[in-house]
C-alpha positions, 0 to 999 in steps of 0.5 A: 647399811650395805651387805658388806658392812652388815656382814662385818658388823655380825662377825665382829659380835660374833668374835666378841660375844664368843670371847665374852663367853669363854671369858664368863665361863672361865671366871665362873670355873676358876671361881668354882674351882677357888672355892669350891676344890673337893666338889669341882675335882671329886664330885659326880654332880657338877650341874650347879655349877654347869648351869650357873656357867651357862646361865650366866653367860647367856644372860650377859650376851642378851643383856649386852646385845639389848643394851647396844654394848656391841655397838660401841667401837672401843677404840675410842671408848670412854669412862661411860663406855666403861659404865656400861660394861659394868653395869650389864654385868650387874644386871647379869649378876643380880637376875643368876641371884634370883635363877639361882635363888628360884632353882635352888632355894638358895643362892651362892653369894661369894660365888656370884661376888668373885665370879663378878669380879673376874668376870668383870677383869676379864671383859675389860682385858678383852676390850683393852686388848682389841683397842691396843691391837687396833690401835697399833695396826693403825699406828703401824700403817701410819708409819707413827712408831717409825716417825721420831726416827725419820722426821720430814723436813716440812713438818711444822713445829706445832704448838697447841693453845689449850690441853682440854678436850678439843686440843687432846682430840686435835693432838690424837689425830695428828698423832695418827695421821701424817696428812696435815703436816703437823709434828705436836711440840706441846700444850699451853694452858692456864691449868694449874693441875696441868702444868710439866704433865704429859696429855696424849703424849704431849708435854704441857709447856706453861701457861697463856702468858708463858706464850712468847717464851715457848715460841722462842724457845721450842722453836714453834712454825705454826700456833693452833687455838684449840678452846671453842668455848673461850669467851670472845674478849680473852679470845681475841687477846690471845689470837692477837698476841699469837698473830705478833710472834707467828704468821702460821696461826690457825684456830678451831672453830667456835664452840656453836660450830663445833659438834660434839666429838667431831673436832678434827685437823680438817675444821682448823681454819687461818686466823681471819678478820672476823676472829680479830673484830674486836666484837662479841659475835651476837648469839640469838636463840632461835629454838622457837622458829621450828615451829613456824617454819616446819612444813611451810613453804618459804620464800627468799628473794635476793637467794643469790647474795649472800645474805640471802643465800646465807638465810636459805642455809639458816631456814634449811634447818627447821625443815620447810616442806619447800624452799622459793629460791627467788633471784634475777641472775640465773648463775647465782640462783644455780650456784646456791640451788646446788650447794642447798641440794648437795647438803642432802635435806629432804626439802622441796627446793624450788628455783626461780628466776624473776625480776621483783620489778615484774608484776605479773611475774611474782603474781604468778610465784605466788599464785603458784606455791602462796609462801607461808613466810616470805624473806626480801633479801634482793635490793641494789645496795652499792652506794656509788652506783646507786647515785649514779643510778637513781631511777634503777634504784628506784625500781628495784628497792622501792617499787620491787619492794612494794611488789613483793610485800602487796604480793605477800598481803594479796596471798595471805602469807604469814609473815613478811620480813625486809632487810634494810640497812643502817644507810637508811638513817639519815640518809645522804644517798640515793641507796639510803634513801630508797631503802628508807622509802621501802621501809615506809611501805612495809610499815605501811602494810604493816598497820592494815594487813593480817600478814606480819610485817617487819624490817631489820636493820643491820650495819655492814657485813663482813665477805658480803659481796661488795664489802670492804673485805673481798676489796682488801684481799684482791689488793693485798693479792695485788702487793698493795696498796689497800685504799681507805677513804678515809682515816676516820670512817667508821662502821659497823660490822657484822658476820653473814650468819649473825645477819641472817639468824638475826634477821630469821628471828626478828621475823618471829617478833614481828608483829605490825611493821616493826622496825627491829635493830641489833645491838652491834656493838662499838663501830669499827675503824675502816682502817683498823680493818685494813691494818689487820688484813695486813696483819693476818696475811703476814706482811707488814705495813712497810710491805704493803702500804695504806692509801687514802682515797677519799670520801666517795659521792653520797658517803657517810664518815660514820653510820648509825642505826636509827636517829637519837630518840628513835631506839625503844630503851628496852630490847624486845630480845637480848640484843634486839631493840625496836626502833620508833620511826615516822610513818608517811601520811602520803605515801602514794601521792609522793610515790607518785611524783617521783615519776615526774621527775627525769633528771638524776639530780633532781630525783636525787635530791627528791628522795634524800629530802624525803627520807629525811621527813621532809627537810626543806632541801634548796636547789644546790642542797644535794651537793652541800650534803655530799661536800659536808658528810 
């Protein structure tokens, strides 16, 4: 705390603590006075009295101080707040009863009882008042008491969806802040005890379903979902049926995002894709990592992309002593390195530019800060590039993989945690194909090494980059039209976060190279996706049309997470189920034909046949499989 707030802070308790004490004294003389009239007007001894007044006074202020009264900023206060005072005077009561008691051998119980009372009034009136004067300044400042009289021509009509308490604190900061534009019609909400009462100076309207009625008729320019704490299903029903009658819909965050007593007009954010998924986001407890990441030095390759750089966030929480921020393109190890650092941790973070194709270099990574726990994020995962470029793929998932894995059992890390793909499963594509590879050797490692092992797979995921998401906005910015492959592709769709808490906690699961699934839920329409992206940017389909473009070279209609028999019946985590996959009996001795093999095709063909345990593939095998997914 700077000098200038301390010096503010002591004359602050020191005006109150005065006031509390005028306020004590006068109680106790009125009372004195009430009972005692004879005695406080004609009697020479008064020291009773005198030092009952000064007692009591002085055993307020101390146990006040003690307790933190003087800490609480009474404008906001509460009914605890309210408890507190009470209960200090209490306290304050019952040791003057035993002073009393000890000074006197008796004490003055009607006395102590109404002293109480208007001692009590009397504190409360004091903290009453410095709210409604603090209260009105702002106001004033604010021009609030001027606002009804001269209303802006663009504020908007706003209705607020939920009369709890993240929509009354929603409602109070719009009311003392002109900034967001936003003018408080009313609530709507599904409480019965509610409805035509006034909350915070705002009528509730009706309920949920009285939604598109008020719209209409109160005129409404803008909708706020104000329940965090709404299950996802009558969630995304409601912000659905706001979404057809209002283009302006935006929506506090989910009750996990949303700290206590800090929701505000700055955390409301448009309605997007994720709100309208039509899935249950997976929730994991992830309490018991702390232990196994705080103080350790963790590694994450790929800390660039965005799962990557989404799990670093994730980790930054359970506070390792150092963070390996591992990735090849400088910018994007810059760009995250210095987002980590402006969250203000106090954690070691270490930026690294390295190929995980390069031996000797991750030796020397290694050899430098031996990681604890190490998170293989960084692969090439474009499907259509990949099958153009097979050999690079190649390298980098399967080779760079096998490097960073031996690396982890060379120098004894703890874990080892790989992120594969849902295209790992019966793959018809280079990219499928390597990471199912790369999950072999894992497993591999896994079965010998007192390092833990363990892949996860996962489907896609939503605003990564190359996902679907960023593809649509950019043509919608364009005016259209979004291209679909396909009417009937499907997939399975997850948030960053959800991926990367998912993939921080299978980590802790691990074991002996496991292969770990998320239960994802029903697959998602391709197209639905981009009829909602329409939807949420407020045009229609008339305005901005849907193309279809056809199923791109080693594409997949429909994805799965792992083949029919292979899912363990039994999840090993609420969501998380394991997969029982193959292993390869020659895994080295087919590594080693891949490098005889120049061509493309026939690398191609090479690795789909081996991913897929073996199938006996003909010449002309690798196109029949692309014409026929």
């Amino acid at each position: 705390m700077s000098f200038t707030e301390l010096k503010r802070k002591s004359i602050r308790t020191s005006i109150l603590a005065a006031l509390d004490i005028i306020a004590i004294i006068s109680a106790i003389t009125f009372t004195y006075f009430f009972l005692y009239p004879v005695e406080f007007l004609f009697s020479m001894n008064q020291n009773h009295f005198i030092q009952s007044a000064i007692i009591y006074s002085v055993l307020f202020i101390l146990i006040a101080g003690l307790s933190g009264l003087y800490d609480v900023a009474w404008r906001f206060a509460s009914i605890k707040e309210a408890v507190r005072l009470t209960l200090t005077l209490v306290m304050s009561t019952v040791s003057l009863y035993l002073i009393q008691f000890g000074m006197y051998g008796e004490a003055m119980e009607r006395m102590l009882f109404l002293s109480f009372c208007l001692s009590l009034l009397a504190l409360g009136a004091i903290r009453l008042g410095s709210r409604v004067v603090i209260t009105w300044n702002s106001n004033s400042a604010s021009g609030l008491f001027n606002k009804k009289l001269k209303k802006r021509k663009d504020e908007k009509r706003t209705l607020i969806i939920g009369a709890g308490q993240a929509g009354r604190m929603l409602v109070r900061q719009m009311q003392h802040s002109q900034n967001h534009r936003m003018n408080p019609i009313g609530f709507i909400d599904d409480n019965s005890h509610l409805q035509s009462l006034t909350v915070n100076g705002v009528k509730v309207l009706g309920k949920v379903n009285d939604l598109e009625s008020v719209v209409e008729r109160e005129a409404i320019d803008k909708i706020v979902f104000a329940i965090p704490s709404m299950n996802y299903k009558e969630r995304l029903e409601i912000i659905k049926r706001a979404k057809a009658i209002c283009t302006n819909v935006h929506t506090l965050p989910m009750i996990e995002e949303v700290a206590a007593g800090k929701v505000s007009v700055n955390q409301m954010r448009q309605v997007s894709i994720e709100d309208l998924l039509g899935r249950e986001p997976v929730e994991l407890d992830i309490s018991g990592i702390q232990s196994e990441v705080e103080s350790k030095t963790v590694l994450v390759t790929g800390a660039g992309g965005s799962i990557g750089s989404e799990i670093c966030r994730q980790i930054l929480k359970f506070q390792p002593s150092r963070l390996l921020l591992l990735g090849h393109g400088e910018n994007s190890i810059y760009l995250i390195e210095r987002e980590l650092r402006d969250l203000n941790f106090d954690i070691e973070l270490i930026p690294i530019i390295a190929d995980i194709q390069d031996r000797n270099r991750l030796r020397e990574v290694f050899e430098s800060y031996t990681p604890h726990l190490v998170f293989h994020a960084a692969a090439h995962k474009h499907v259509p590039l990949m099958e153009a470029n097979p050999h690079e793929a190649v390298k980098n998932n399967i080779y760079g993989t096998k490097n960073v894995a031996e690396m982890a059992d060379e120098f004894g890390a703890s874990r080892f945690v790989m992120i594969s793909t849902d295209k790992a499963v019966n793959p018809t594509n280079v990219m499928g194909s390597t990471k199912r590879i790369a999950e072999m050797v894992v497993q591999r490692l896994g079965k010998v090494s007192s390092t833990k092992y363990a892949v996860v797979r996962f489907g896609n995921v939503l605003g990564s980059r190359g996902s679907v998401i960023p593809l649509f906005k950019n043509q919608i910015e364009k005016g259209g039209p979004l291209t679909v492959t396909h009417p009937d592709m499907t997939r399975y769709f997850m948030t960053i976060p959800e991926a990367s808490r998912l993939v921080i906690q299978a980590g802790m699961l691990a074991d002996g190279g496991e292969v770990f699934v998320l239960d994802m839920g029903e697959p998602v329409k391709i197209v639905d996706l981009a009829r909602n992206m329409i939807k949420l940017s407020g045009f229609t389909e008339e305005q901005i049309s849907i193309e279809y473009s056809g199923i791109r070279p080693g594409e997949k209609m429909f994805e799965e997470l792992l083949k029919e028999g292979e899912v363990h019946p039994e999840a090993v985590y609420p969501k998380i189920f394991t997969g029982i996959v193959s292993e390869e009996k020659n895994l080295d001795g087919k590594l080693n034909q891949i490098h005889h093999l120049k061509t493309s095709e026939a690398l191609s063909l090479y690795l789909i046949n081996w991913a897929n345990d073996g199938i006996e593939l003909h010449d002309d095998s690798l196109n029949h499989i692309r014409e026929t997914v």
